[in-house]
C-alpha positions as CSV (number, residue, x, y, z in Angstrom):
1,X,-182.2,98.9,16.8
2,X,-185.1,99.5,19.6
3,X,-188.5,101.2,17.9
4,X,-190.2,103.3,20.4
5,X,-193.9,102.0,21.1
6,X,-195.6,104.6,19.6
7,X,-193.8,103.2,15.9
8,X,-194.5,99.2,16.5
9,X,-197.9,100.0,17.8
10,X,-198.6,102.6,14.6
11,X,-197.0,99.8,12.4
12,X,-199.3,96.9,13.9
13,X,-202.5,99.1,13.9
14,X,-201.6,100.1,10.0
15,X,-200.9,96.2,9.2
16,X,-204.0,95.1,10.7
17,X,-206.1,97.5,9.5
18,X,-204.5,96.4,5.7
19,X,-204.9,92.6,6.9
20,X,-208.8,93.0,7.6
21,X,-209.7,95.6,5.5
22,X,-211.8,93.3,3.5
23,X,-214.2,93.5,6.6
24,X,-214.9,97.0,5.7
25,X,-214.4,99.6,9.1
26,X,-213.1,97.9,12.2
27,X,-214.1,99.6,15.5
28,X,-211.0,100.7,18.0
29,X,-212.1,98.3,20.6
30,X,-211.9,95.5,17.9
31,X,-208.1,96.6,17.3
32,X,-207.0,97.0,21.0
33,X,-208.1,93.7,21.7
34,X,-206.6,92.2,19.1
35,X,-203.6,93.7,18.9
36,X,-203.1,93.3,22.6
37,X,-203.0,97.9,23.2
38,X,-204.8,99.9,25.8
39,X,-208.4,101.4,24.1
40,X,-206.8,105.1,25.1
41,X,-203.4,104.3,23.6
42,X,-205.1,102.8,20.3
43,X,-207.1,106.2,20.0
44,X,-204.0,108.4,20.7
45,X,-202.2,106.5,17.7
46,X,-205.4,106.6,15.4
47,X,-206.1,110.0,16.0
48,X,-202.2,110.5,15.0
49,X,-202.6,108.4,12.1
50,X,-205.8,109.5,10.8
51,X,-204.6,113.4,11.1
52,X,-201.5,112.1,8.8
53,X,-203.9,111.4,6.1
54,X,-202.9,107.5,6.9
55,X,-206.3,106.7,8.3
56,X,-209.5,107.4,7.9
57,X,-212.9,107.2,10.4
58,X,-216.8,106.7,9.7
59,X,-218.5,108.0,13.2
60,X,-221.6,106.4,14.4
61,X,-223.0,102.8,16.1
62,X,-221.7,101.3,12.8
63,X,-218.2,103.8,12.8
64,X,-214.4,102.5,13.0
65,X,-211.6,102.9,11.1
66,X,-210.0,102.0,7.6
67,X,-207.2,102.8,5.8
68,X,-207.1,106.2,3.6
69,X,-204.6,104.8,1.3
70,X,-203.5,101.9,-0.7
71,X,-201.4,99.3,1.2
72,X,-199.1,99.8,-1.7
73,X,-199.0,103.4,-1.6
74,X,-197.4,103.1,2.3
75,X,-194.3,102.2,3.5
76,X,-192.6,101.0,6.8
77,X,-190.6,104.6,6.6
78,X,-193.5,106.9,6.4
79,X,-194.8,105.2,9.6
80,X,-191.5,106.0,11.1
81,X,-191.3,109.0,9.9
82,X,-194.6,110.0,11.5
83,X,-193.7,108.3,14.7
84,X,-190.5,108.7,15.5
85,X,-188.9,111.5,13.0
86,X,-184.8,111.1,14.9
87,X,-184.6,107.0,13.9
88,X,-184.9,108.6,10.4
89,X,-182.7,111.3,10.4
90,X,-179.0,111.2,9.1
91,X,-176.9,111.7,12.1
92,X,-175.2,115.5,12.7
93,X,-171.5,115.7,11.7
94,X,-169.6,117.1,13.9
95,X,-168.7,120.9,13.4
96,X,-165.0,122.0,12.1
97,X,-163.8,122.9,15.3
98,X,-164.4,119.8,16.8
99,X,-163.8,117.4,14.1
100,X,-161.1,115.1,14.3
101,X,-160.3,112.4,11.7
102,X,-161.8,109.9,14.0
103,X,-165.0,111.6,14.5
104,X,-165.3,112.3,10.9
105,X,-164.9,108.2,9.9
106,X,-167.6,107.3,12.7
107,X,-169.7,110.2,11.3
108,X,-169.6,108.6,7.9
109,X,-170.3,105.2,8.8
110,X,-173.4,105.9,11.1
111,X,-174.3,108.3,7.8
112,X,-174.0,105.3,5.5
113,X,-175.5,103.0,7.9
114,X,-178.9,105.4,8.1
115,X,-179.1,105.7,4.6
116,X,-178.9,102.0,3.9
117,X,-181.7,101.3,6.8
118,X,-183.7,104.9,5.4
119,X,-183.5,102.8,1.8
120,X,-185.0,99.8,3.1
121,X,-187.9,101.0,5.3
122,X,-188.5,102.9,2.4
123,X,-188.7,100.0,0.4
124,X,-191.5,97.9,2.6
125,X,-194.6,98.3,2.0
126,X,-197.4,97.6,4.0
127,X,-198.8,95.4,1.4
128,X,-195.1,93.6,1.2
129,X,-196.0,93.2,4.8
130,X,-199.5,91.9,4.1
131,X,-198.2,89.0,2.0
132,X,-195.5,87.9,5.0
133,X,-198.2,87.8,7.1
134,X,-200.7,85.9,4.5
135,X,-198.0,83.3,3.9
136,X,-197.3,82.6,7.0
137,X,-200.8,81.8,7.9
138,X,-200.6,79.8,4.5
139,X,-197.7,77.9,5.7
140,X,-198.9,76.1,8.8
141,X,-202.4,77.0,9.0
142,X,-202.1,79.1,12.6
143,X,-204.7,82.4,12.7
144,X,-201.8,84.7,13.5
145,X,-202.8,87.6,15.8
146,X,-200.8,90.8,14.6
């Protein structure tokens, strides 16, 4: 499965703005840096998440961003579903005419297969998230960079 870089980058901005969200608003040029994204690409996908209702800004010297919601509250799939709406989406069945039994069979799969990832992305929170990334640093004492 290949997510498109508009979805890692929105799930990396979201995850580092839950990780140091203790630091109260974190400026854009803080996040690029840090998470390694071009200053205009890192305003492009907080704009997008901030018009979602996912972020939220304070303007001025002191302005940045923070999250607008509980890391409990989001999940991996409404990121995704913001992002990149297909990689959600149950695949189209073929219509009657075309339909073999062959096509029908692959149809089903790839429908079972989409719900079964659909179910887990829906299942992942950000805070899950969080606590991977907290117990990693835990684990072997690295400062990971997200």
């Amino acid at each position: 499965m290949k997510l498109s870089s508009k979805t890692d980058c929105a799930l990396r901005t979201v995850l580092d703005l839950a990780v140091h969200g203790n630091e109260g608003v974190i400026r854009t040029s803080v996040m690029a840096e840090r998470l390694d994204i071009s200053r205009d690409y890192m305003a492009q996908i907080l704009n997008m998440l901030k018009v979602a209702g996912i972020v939220r800004s304070k303007r001025g010297l002191d302005g940045g961003y923070m999250l607008a919601r509980n890391p409990e509250q989001l999940t991996v799939m409404s990121i995704v579903q913001l992002t990149d709406p297909a990689l959600a989406a149950l695949p189209e069945h073929p219509s009657s005419q075309n339909r073999t039994l062959e096509r029908a069979v692959v149809a089903d799969m790839w429908g079972r297969i989409t719900e079964r990832l659909n179910a887990e992305l829906e299942a992942i929170t950000i805070h899950d998230i969080c606590d991977q990334v907290t117990a990693m640093a835990n684990r072997d004492g690295t400062d990971y960079a997200i």
